[in-house]
PQR file of N, CA, C, O and H, with PARSE charges and radii, in Angstrom:
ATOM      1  N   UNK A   1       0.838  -1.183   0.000 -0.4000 1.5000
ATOM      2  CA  UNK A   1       0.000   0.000   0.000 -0.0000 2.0000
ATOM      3  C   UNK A   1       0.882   1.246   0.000  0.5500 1.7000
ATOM      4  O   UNK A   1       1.937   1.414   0.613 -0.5500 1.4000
ATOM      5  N   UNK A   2       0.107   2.252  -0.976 -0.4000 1.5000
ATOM      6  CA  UNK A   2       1.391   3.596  -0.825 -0.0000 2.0000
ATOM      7  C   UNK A   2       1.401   4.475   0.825  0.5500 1.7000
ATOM      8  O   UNK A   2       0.677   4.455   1.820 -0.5500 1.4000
ATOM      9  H   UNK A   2      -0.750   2.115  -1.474  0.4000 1.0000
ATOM     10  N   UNK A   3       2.637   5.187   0.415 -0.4000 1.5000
ATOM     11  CA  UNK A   3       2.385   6.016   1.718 -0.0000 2.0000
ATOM     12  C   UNK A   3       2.536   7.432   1.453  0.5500 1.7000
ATOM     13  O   UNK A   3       3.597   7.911   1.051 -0.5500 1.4000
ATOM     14  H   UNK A   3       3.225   5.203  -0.393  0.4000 1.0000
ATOM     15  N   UNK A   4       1.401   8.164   1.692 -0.4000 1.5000
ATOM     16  CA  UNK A   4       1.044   9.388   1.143 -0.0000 2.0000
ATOM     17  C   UNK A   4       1.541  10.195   2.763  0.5500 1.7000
ATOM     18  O   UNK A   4       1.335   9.812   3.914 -0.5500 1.4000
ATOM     19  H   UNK A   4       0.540   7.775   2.019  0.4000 1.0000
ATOM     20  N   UNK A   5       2.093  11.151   2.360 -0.4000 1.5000
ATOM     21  CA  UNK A   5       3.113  12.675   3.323 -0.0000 2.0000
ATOM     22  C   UNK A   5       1.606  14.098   2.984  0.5500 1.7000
ATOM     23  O   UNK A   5       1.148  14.688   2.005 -0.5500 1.4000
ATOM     24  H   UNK A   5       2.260  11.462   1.424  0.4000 1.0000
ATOM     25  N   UNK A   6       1.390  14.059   4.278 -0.4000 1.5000
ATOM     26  CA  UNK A   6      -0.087  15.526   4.669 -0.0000 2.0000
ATOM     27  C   UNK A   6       0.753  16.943   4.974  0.5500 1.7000
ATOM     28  O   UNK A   6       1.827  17.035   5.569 -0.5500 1.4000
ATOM     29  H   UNK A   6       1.762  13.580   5.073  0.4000 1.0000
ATOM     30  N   UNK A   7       0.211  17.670   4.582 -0.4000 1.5000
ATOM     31  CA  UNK A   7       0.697  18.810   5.717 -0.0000 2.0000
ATOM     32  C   UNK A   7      -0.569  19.766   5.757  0.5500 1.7000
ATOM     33  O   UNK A   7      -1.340  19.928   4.812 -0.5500 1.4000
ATOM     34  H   UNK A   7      -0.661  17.596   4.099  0.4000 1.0000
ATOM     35  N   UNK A   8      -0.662  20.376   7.005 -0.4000 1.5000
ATOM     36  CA  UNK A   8      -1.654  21.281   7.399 -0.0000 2.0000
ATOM     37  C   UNK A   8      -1.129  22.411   6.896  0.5500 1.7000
ATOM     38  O   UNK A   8       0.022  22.841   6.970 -0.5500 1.4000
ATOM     39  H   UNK A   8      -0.036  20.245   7.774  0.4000 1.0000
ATOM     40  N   UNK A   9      -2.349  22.969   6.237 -0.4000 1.5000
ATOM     41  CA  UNK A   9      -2.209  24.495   5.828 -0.0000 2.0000
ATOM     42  C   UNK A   9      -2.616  25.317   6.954  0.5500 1.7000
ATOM     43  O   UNK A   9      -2.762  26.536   6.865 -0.5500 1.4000
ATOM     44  H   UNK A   9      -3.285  22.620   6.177  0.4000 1.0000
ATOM     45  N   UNK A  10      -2.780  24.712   7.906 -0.4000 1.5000
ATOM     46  CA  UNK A  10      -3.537  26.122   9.339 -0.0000 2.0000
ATOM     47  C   UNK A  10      -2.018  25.953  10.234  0.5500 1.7000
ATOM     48  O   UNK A  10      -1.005  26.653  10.223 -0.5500 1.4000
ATOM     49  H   UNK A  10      -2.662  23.722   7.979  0.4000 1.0000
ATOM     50  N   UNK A  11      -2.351  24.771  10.949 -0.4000 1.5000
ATOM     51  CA  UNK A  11      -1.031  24.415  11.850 -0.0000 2.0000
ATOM     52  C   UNK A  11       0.208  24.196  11.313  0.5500 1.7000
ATOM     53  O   UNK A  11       1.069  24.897  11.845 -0.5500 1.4000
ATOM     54  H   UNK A  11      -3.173  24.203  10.957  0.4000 1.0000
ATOM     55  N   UNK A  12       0.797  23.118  10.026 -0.4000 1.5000
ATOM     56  CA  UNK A  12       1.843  23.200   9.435 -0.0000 2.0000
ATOM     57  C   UNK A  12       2.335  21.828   9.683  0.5500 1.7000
ATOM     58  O   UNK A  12       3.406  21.426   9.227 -0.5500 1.4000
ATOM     59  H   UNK A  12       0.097  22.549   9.595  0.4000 1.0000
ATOM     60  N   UNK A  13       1.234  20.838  10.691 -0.4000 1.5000
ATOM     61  CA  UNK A  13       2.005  19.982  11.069 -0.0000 2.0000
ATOM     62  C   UNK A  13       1.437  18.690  10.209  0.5500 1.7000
ATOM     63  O   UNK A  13       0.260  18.392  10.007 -0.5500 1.4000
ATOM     64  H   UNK A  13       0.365  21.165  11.061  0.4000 1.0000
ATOM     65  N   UNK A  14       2.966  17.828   9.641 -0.4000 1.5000
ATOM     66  CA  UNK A  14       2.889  17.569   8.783 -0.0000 2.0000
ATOM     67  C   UNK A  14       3.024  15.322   9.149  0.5500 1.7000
ATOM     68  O   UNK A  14       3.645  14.830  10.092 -0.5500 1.4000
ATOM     69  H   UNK A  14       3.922  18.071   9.805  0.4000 1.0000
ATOM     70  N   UNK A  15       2.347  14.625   8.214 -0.4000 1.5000
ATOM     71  CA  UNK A  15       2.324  13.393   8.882 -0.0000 2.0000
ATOM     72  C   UNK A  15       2.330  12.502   7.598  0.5500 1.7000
ATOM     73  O   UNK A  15       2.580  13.003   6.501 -0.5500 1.4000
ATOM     74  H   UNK A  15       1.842  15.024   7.449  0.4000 1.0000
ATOM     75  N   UNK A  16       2.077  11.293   7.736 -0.4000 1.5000
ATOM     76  CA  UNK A  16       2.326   9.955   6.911 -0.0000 2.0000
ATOM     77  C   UNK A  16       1.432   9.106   6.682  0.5500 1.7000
ATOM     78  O   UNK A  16       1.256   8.446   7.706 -0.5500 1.4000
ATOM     79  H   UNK A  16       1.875  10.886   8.627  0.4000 1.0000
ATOM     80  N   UNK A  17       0.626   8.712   5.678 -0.4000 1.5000
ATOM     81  CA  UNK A  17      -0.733   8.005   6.088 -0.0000 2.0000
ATOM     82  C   UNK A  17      -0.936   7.160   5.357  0.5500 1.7000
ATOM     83  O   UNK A  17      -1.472   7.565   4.326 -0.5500 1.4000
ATOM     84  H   UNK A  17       0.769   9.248   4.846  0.4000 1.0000
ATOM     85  N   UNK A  18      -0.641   5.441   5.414 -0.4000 1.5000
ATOM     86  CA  UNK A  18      -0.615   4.972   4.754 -0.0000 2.0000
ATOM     87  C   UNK A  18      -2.262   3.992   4.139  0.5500 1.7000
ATOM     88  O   UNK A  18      -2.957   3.389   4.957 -0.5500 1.4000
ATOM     89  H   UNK A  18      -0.205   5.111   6.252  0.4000 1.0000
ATOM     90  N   UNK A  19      -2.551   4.022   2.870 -0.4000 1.5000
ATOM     91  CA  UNK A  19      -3.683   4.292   2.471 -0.0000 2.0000
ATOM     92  C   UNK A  19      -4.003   3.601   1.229  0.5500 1.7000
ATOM     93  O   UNK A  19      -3.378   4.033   0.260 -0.5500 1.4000
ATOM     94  H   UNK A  19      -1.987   4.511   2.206  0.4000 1.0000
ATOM     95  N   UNK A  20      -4.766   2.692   1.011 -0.4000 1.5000
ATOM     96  CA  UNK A  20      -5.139   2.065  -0.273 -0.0000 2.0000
ATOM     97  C   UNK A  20      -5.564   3.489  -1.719  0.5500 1.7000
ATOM     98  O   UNK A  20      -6.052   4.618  -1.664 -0.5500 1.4000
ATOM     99  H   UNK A  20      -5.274   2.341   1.798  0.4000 1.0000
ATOM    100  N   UNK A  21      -5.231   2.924  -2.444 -0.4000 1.5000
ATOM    101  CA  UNK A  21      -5.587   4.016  -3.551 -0.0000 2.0000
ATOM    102  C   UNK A  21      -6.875   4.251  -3.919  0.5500 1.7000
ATOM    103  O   UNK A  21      -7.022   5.235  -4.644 -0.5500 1.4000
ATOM    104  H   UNK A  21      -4.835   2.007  -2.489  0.4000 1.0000
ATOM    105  N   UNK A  22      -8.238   3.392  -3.519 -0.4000 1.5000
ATOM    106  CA  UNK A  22      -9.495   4.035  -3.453 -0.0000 2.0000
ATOM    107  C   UNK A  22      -9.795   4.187  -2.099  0.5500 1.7000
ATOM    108  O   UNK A  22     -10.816   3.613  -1.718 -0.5500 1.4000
ATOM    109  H   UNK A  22      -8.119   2.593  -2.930  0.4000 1.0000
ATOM    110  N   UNK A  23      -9.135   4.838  -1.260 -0.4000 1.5000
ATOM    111  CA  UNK A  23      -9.319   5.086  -0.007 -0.0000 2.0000
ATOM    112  C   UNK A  23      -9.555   7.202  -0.560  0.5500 1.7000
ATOM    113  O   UNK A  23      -8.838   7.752  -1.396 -0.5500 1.4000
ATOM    114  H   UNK A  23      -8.306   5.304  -1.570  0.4000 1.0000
ATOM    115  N   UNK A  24     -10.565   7.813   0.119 -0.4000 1.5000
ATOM    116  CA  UNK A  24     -10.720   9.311   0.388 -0.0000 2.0000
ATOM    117  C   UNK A  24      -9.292   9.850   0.866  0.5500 1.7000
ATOM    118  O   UNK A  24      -8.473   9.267   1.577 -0.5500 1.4000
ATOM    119  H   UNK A  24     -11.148   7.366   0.798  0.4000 1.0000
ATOM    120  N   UNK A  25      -9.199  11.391   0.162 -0.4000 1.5000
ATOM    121  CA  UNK A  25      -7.891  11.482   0.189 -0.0000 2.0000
ATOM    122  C   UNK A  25      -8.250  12.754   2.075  0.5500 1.7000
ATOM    123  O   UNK A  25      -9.130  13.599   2.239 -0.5500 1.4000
ATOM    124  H   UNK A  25      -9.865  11.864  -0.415  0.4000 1.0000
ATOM    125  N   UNK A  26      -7.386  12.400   2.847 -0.4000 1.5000
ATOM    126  CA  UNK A  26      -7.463  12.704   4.224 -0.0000 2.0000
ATOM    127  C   UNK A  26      -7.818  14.441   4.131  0.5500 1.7000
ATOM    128  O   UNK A  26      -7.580  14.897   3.012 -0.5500 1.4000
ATOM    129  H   UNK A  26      -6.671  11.713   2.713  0.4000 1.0000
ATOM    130  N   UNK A  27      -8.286  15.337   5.027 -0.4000 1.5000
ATOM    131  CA  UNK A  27      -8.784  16.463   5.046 -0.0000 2.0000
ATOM    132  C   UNK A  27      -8.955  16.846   6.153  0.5500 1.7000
ATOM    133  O   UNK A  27      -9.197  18.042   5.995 -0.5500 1.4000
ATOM    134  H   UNK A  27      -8.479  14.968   5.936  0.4000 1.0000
ATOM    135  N   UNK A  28      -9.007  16.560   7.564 -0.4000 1.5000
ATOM    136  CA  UNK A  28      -9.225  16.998   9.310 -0.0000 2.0000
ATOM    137  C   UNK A  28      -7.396  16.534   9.265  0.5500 1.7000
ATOM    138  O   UNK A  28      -6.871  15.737   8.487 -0.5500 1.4000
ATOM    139  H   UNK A  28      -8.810  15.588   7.691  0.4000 1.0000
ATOM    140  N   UNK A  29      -6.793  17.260  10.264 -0.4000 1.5000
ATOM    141  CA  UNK A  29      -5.890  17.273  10.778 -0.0000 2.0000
ATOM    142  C   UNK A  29      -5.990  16.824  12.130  0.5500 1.7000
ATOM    143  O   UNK A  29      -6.956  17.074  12.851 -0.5500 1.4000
ATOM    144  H   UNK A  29      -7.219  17.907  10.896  0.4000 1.0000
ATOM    145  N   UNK A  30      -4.716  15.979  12.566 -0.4000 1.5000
ATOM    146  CA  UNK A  30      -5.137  15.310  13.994 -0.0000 2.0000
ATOM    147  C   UNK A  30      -5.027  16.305  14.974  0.5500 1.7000
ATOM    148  O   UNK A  30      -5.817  16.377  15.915 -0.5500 1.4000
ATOM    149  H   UNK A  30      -3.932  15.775  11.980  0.4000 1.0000
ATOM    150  N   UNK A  31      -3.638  17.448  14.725 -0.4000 1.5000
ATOM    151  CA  UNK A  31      -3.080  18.170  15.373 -0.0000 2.0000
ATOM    152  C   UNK A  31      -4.474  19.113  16.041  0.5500 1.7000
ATOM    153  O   UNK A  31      -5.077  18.773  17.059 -0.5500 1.4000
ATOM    154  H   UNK A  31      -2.996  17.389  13.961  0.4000 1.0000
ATOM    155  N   UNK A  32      -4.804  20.353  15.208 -0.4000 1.5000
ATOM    156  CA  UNK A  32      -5.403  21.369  15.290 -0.0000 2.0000
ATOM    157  C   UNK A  32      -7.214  21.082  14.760  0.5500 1.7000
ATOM    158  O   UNK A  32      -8.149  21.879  14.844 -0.5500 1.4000
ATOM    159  H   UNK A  32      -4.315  20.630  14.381  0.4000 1.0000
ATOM    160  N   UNK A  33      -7.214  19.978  14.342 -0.4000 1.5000
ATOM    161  CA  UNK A  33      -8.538  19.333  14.070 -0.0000 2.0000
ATOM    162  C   UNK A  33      -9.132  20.331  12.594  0.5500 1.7000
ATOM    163  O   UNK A  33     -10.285  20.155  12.202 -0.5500 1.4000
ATOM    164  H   UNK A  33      -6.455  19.330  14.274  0.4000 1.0000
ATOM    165  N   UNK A  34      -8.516  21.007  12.124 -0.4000 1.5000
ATOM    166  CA  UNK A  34      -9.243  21.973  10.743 -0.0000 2.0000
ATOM    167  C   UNK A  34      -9.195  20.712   9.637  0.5500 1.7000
ATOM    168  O   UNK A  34      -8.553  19.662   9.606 -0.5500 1.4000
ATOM    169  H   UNK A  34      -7.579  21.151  12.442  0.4000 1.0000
ATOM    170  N   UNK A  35     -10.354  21.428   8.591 -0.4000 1.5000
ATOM    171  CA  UNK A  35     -10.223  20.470   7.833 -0.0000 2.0000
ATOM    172  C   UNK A  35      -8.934  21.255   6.395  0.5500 1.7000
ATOM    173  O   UNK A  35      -9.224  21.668   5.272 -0.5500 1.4000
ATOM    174  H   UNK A  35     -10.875  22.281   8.616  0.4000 1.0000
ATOM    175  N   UNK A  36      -7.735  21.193   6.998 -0.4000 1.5000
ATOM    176  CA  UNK A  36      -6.717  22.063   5.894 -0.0000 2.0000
ATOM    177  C   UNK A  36      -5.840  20.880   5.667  0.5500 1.7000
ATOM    178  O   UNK A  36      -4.761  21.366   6.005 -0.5500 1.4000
ATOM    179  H   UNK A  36      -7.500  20.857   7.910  0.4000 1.0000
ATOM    180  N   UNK A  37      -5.573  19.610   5.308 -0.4000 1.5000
ATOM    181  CA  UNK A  37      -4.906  18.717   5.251 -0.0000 2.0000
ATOM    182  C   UNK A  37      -4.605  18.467   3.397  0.5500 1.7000
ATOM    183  O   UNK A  37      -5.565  18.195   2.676 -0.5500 1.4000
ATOM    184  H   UNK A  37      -6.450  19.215   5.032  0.4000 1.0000
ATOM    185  N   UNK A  38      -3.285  18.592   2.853 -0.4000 1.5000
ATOM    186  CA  UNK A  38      -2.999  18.820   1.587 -0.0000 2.0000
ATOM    187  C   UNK A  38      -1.976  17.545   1.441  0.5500 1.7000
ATOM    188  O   UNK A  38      -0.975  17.449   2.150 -0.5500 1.4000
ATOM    189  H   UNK A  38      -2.505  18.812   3.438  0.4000 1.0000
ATOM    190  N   UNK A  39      -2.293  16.687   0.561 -0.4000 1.5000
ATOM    191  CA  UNK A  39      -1.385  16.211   0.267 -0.0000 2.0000
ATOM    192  C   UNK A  39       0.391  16.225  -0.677  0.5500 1.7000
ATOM    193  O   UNK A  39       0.366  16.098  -1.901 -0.5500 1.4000
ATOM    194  H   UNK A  39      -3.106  16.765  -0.015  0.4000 1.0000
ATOM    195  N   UNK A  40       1.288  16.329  -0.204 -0.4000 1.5000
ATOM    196  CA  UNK A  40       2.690  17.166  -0.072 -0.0000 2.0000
ATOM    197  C   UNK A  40       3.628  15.935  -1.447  0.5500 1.7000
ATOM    198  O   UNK A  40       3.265  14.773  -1.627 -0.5500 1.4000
ATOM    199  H   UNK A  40       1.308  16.432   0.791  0.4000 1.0000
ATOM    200  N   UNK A  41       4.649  16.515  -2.110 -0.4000 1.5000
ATOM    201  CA  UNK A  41       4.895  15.923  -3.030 -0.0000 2.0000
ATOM    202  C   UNK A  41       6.182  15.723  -1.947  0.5500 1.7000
ATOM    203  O   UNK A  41       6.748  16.459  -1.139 -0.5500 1.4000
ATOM    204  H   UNK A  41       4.945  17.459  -1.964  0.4000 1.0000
ATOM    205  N   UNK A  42       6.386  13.756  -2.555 -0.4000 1.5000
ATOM    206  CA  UNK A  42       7.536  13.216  -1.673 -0.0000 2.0000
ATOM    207  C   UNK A  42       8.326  12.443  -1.997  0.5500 1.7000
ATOM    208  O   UNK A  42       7.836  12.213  -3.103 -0.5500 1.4000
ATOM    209  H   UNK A  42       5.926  13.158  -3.212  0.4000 1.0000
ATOM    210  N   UNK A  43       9.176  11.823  -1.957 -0.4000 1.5000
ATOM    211  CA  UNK A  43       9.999  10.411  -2.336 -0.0000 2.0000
ATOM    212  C   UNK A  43       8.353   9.384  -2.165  0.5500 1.7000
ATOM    213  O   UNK A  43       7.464   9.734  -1.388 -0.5500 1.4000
ATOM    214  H   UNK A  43       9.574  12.010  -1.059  0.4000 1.0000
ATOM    215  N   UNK A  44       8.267   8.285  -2.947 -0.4000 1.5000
ATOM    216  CA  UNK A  44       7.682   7.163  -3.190 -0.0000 2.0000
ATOM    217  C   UNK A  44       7.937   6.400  -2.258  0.5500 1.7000
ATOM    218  O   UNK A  44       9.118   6.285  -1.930 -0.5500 1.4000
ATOM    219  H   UNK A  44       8.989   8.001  -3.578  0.4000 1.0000
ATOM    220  N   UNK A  45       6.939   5.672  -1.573 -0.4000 1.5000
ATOM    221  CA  UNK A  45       7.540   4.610  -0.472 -0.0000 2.0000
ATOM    222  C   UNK A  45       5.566   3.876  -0.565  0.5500 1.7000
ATOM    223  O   UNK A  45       4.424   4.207  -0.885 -0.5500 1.4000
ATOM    224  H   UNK A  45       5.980   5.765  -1.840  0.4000 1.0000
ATOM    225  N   UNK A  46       6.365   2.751  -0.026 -0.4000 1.5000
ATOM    226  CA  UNK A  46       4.879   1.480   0.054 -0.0000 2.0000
ATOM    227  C   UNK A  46       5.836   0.480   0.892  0.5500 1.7000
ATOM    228  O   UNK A  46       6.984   0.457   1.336 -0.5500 1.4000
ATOM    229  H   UNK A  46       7.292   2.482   0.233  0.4000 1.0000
ATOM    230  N   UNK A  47       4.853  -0.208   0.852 -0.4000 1.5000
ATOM    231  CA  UNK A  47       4.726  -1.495   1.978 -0.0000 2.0000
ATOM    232  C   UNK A  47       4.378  -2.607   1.517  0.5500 1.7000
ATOM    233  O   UNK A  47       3.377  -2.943   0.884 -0.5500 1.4000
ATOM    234  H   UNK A  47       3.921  -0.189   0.492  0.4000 1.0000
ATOM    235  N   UNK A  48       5.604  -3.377   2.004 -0.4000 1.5000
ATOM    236  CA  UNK A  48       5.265  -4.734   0.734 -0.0000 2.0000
ATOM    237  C   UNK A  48       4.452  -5.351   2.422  0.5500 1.7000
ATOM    238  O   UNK A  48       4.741  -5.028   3.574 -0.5500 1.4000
ATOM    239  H   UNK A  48       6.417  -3.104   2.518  0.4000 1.0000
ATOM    240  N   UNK A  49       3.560  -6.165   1.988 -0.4000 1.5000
ATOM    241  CA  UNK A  49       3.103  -7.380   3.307 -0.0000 2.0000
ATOM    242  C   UNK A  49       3.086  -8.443   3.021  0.5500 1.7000
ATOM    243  O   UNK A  49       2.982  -8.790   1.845 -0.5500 1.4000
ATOM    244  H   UNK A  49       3.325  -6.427   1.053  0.4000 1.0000
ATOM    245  N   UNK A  50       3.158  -9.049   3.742 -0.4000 1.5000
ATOM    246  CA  UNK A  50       3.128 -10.421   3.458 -0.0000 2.0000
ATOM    247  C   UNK A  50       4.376 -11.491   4.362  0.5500 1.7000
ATOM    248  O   UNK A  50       5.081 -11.022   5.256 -0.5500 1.4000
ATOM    249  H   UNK A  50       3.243  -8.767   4.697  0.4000 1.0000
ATOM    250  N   UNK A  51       4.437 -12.697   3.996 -0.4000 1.5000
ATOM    251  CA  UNK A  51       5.246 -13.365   4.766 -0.0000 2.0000
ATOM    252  C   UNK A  51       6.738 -13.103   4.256  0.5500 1.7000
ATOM    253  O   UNK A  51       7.694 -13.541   4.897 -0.5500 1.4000
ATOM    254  H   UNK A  51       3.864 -13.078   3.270  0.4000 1.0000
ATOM    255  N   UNK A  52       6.977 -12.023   2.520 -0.4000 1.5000
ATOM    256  CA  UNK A  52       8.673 -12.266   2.356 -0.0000 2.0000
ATOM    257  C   UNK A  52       8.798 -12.080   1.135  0.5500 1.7000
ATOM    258  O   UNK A  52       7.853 -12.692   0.636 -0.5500 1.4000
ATOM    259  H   UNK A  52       6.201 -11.666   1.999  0.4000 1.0000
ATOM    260  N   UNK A  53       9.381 -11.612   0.338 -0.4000 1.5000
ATOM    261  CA  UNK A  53      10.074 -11.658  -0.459 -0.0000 2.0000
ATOM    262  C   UNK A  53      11.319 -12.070  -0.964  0.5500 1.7000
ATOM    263  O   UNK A  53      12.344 -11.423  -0.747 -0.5500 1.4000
ATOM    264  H   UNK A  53      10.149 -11.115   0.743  0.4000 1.0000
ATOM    265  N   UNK A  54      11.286 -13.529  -1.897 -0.4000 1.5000
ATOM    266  CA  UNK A  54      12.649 -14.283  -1.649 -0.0000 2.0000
ATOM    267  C   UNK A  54      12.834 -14.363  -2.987  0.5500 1.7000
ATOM    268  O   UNK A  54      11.917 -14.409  -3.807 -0.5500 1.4000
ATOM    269  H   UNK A  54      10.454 -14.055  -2.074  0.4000 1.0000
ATOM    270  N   UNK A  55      14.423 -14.386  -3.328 -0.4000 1.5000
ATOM    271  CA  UNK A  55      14.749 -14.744  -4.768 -0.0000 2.0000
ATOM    272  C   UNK A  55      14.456 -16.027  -5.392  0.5500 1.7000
ATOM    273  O   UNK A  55      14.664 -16.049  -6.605 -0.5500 1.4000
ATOM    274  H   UNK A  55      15.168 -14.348  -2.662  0.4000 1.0000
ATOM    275  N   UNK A  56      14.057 -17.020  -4.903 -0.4000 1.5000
ATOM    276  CA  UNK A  56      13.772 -18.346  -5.097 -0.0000 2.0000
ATOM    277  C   UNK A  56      11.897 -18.438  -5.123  0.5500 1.7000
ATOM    278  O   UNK A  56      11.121 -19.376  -4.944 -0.5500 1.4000
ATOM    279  H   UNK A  56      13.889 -17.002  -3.918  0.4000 1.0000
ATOM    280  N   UNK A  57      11.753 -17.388  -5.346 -0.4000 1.5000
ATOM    281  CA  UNK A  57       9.959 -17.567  -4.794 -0.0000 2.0000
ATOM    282  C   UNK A  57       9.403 -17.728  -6.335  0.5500 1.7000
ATOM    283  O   UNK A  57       8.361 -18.360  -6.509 -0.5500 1.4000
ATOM    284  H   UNK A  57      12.384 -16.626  -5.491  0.4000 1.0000
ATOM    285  N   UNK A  58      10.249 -17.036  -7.684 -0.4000 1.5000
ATOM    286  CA  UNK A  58       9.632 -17.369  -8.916 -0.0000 2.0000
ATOM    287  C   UNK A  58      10.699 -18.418  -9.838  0.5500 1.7000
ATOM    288  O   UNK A  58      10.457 -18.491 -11.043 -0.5500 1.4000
ATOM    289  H   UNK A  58      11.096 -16.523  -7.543  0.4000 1.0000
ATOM    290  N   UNK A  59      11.749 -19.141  -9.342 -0.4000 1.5000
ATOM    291  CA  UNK A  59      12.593 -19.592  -9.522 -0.0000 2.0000
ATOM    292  C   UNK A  59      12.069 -20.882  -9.847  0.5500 1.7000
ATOM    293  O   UNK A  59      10.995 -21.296  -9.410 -0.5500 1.4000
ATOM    294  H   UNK A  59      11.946 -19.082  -8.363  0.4000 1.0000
ATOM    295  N   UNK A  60      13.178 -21.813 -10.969 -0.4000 1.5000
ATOM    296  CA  UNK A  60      12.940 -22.885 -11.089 -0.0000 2.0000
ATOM    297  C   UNK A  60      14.103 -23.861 -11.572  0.5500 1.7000
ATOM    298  O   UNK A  60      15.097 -23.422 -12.152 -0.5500 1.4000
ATOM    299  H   UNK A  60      14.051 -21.476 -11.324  0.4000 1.0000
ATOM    300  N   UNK A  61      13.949 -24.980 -11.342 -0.4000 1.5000
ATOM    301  CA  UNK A  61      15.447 -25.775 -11.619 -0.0000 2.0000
ATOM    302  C   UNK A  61      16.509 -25.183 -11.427  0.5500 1.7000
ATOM    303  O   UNK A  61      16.542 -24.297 -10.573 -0.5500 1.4000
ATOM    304  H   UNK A  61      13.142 -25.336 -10.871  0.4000 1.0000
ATOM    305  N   UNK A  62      17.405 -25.443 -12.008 -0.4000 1.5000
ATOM    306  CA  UNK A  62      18.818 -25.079 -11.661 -0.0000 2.0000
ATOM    307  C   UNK A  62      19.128 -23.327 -11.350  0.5500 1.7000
ATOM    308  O   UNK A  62      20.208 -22.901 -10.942 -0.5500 1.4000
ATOM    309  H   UNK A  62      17.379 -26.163 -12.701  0.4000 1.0000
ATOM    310  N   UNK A  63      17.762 -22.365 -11.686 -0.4000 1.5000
ATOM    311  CA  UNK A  63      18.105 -21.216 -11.432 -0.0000 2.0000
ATOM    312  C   UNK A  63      18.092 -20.684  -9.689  0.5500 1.7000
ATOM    313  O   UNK A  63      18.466 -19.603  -9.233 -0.5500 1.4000
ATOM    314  H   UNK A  63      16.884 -22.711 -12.017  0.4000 1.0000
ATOM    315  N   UNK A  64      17.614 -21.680  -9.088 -0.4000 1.5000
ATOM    316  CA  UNK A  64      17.090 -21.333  -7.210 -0.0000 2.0000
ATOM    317  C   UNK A  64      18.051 -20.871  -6.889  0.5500 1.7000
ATOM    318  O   UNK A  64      17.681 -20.102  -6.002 -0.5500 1.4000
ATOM    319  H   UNK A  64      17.310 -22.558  -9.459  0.4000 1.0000
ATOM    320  N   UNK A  65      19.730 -20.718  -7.026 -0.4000 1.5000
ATOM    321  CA  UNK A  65      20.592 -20.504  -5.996 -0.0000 2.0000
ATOM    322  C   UNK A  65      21.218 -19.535  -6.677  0.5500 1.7000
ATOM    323  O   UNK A  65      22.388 -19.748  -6.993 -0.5500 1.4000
ATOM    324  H   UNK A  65      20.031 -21.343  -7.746  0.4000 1.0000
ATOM    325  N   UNK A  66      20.638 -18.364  -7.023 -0.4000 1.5000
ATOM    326  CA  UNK A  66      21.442 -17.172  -7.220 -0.0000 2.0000
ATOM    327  C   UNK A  66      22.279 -16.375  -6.623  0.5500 1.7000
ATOM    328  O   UNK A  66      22.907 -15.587  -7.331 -0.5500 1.4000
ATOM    329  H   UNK A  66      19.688 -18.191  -6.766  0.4000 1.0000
ATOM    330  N   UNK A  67      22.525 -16.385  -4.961 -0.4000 1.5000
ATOM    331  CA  UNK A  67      23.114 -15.040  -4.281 -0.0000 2.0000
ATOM    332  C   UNK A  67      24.555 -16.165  -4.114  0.5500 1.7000
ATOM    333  O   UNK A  67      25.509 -15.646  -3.536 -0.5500 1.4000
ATOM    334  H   UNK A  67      22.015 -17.025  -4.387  0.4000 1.0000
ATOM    335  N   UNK A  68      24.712 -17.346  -4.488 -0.4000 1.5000
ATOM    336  CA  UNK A  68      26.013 -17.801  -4.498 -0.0000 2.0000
ATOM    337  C   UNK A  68      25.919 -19.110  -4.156  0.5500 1.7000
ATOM    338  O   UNK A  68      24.842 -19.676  -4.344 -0.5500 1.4000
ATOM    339  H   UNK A  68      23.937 -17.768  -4.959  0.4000 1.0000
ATOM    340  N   UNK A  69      27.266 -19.980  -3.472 -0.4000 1.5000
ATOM    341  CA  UNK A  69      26.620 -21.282  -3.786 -0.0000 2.0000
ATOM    342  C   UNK A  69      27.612 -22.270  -4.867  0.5500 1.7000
ATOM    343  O   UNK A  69      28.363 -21.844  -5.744 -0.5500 1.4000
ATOM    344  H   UNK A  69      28.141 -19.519  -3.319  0.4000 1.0000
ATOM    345  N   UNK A  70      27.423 -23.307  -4.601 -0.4000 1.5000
ATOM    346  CA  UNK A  70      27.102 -24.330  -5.949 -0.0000 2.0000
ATOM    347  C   UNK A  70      26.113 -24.611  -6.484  0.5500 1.7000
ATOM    348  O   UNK A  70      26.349 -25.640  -7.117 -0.5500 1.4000
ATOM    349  H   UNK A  70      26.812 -23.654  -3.889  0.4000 1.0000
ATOM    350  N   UNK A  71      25.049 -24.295  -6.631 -0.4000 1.5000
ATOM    351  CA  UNK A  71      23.901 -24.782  -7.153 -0.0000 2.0000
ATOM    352  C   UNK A  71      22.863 -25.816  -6.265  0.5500 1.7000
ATOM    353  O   UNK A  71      21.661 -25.700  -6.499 -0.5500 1.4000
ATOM    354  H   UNK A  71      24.858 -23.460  -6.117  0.4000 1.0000
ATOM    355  N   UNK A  72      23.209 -26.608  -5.469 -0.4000 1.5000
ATOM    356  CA  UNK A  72      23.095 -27.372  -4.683 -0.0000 2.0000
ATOM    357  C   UNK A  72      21.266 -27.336  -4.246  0.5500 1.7000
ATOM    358  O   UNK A  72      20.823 -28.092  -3.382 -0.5500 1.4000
ATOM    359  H   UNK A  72      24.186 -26.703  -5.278  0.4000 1.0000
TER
END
């Protein structure tokens, strides 16, 4: 899921909200409670979930042992 960066246009105080993409885009501020909440242009960041991400997870035959090894 992405993670979208707020900042208040009243108070200034600024937060992280991580949020499905048909999720309403946020507008009350926790700080000062106005509804001035803007979403702020940022570096890209998400959240992988799940149990893992492994190099062997789309792998097959002799390719499983990539990070080194004999093949084994």
């Amino acid at each position: 899921m992405p993670i979208y960066d707020y900042q208040c246009g009243s108070c200034g105080h600024q937060m992280e909200a991580i949020q499905k993409f048909s999720d309403p885009v946020l507008v009350d501020c926790p700080t000062c409670h106005a509804a001035e909440l803007k979403k702020i242009i940022s570096a890209p960041g998400f959240r992988l979930k799940g149990a893992g991400w492994y190099e062997t997870d789309f792998k097959t035959g002799a390719k499983k042992n990539l990070a080194g090894g004999d093949g084994e």
